[in-house]
N, C-alpha and C positions, 0 to 999 in steps of 0.2 A: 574435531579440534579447530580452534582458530589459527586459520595457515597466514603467514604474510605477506603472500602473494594476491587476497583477499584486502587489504589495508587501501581500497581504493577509491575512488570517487575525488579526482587530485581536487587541489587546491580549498578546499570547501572547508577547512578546519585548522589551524593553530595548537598549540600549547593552552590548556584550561577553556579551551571555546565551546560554550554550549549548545545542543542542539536539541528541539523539539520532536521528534517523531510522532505521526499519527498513522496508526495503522486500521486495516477492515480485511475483509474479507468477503468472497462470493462463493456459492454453493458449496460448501468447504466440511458437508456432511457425509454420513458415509453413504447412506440409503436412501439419497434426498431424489430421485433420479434423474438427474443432473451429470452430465460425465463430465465438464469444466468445472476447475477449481481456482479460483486467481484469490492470492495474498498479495494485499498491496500497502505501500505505507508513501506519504507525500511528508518530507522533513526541511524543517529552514529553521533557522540560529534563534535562540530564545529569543536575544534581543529584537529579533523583527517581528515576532507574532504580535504583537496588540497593531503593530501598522500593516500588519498583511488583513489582520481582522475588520479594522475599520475601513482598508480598499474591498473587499467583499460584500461588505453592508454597503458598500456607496453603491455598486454596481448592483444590488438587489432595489435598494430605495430608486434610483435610476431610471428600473426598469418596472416602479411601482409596487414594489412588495416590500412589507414592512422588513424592520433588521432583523427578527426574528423567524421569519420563515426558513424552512431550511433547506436546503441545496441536494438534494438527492436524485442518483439515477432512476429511481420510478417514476419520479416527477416530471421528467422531461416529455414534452410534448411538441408537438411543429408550433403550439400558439405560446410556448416558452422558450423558444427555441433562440432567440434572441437574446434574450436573459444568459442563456448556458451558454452560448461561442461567447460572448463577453466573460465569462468566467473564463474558460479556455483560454481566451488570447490574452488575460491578466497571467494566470501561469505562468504561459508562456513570455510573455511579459519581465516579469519578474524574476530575476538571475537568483533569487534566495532562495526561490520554490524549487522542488525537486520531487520525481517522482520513481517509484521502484516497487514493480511485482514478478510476481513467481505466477508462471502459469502452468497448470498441469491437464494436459490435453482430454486425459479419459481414466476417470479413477473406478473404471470398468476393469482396465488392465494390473487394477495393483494386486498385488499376492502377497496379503503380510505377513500368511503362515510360513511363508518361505526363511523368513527373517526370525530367529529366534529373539522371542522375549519382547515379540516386534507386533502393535496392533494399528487401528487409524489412528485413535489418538495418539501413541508414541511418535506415527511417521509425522501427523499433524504440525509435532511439534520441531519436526526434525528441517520441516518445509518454512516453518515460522523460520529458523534460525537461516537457513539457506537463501530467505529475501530479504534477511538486514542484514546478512553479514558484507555483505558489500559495501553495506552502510557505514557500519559502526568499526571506528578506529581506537585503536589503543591511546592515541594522544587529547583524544578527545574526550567529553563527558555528554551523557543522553539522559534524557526523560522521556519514554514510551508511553503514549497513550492508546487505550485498544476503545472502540465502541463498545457499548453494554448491548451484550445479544440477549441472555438467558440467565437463570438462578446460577446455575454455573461458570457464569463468569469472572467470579474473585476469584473460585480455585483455578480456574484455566490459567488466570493473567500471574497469579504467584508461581505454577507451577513454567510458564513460560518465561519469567524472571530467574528462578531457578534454572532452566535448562540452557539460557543465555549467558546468565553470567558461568555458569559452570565450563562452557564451547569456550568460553574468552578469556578462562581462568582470573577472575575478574572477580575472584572471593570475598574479598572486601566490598564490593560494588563502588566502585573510584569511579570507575566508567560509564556504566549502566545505573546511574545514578535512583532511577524509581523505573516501575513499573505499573500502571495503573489505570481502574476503567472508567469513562467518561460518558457522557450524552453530548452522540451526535450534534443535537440541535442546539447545545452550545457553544458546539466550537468550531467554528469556520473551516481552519485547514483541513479537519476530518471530513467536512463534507465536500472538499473539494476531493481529497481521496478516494470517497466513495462513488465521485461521480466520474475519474477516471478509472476503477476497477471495475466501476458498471460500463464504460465503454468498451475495456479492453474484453473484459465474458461476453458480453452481446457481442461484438465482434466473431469472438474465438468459438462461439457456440453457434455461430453460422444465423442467428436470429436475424426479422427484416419483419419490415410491417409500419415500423415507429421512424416517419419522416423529421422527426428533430432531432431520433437519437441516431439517426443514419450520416444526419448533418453533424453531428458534433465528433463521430467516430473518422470523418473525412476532416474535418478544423483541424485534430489530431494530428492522423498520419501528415497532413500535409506540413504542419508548422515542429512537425518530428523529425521528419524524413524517414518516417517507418513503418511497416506494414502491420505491428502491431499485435504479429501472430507468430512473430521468428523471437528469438534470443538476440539482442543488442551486444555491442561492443560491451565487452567488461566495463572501460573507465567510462563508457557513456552519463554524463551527468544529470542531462535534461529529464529524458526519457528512461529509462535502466530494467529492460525486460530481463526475463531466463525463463525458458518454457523447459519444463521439467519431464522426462519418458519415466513409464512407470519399467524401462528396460533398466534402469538403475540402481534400479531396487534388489537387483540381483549381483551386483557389483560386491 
């Protein structure tokens, strides 16, 4: 259920004030073998995404890449590495951007026989709703955007609009205004999203090797003040971690 004690992320929202959400995901399969799992979503007010869009394309043209190129953690490299911390300390920069994942240490340890009527995809969903719900206020109104992974992805993004507004009794959908899936490569904030959920998994999966994304993972913590690998303050705004035990699941 949606508790009230969740209603957080102060000052960030109004009466009727719109916000954008874009969410991703990393290794987030059951069988993939992978034991990190991070849901992450980057959200700022309708009104400011076409000027968060055009400062993103500035800092790509900048640094020589057309506006269409896209901003992804596979991409990082030490000879683009320059390019990415200038993304980073725009973020960080900008008081509208925000950022908030779910990470889940080792989905080695979940047992979802234990949970009746309970599989990966129900807990999936159950993991979706526990990194926005911090987000997403009752006075507020949202439009969720998800990257397009797979054929499967309308019926995920319905059934994830379903199981949200259901958590926030939000029957009408007043709140949770749409649900809906998008290409990355058009849309700026998501791949700014993507390329802090690909810091925080490389991080959290102990990975090394890739000296730009080493450099961008250190930009992070340092302009955080976080390790990147704990659970943040609840009202944290900036940054807004929750590392999730699969000891929970038996709760």
């Amino acid at each position: 259920m949606f508790n009230k004690k969740y209603y957080t992320i102060n000052n960030l929202t109004n009466m009727s004030k719109i916000f954008n959400i874009y969410c991703d995901e990393s290794c987030h399969l059951q069988h993939d073998q992978k034991k990190v799992m991070v849901l992450g979503a980057v959200w700022c007010p309708l009104d400011k995404t076409r000027e968060i869009s055009v400062h993103v394309r500035e800092i790509k043209k900048k640094h020589g890449m057309p506006s269409p190129f896209e901003v992804k953690w596979i991409k990082v490299s030490p000879a683009k590495k320059d390019l990415y911390l200038d993304l980073i300390d725009y973020f960080f920069d900008n008081d509208d951007l925000h950022f908030r994942a779910l990470i889940v240490p080792d989905k080695d340890k979940l047992r979802h026989d234990a949970i009746p009527g309970q599989d990966h995809d129900t807990w999936y969903y159950k993991m979706y709703f526990d990194m926005l719900k911090v987000i997403l206020r009752p006075d507020a109104r949202y439009r969720i955007y998800l990257d397009i992974k797979d054929t499967q992805g309308a019926k995920k993004a319905a059934k994830l609009h379903d199981v949200l507004c259901n958590n926030m009794y939000d029957f009408s959908r007043e709140v949770i205004e749409r649900l809906q899936l998008v290409a990355s490569h058009e849309i700026e904030q998501l791949q700014l999203a993507d390329l802090l959920i690909g810091a925080v998994a490389y991080l959290n999966r102990a990975l090394e090797g890739n000296a730009g994304k080493v450099a961008l993972i250190e930009r992070i913590q340092q302009r955080s003040g976080y390790c990147l690998t704990k659970t943040t303050l609840l009202r944290e705004e900036k940054i807004n971690l929750f590392q999730w035990h699969a000891a929970e699941i038996q709760e």
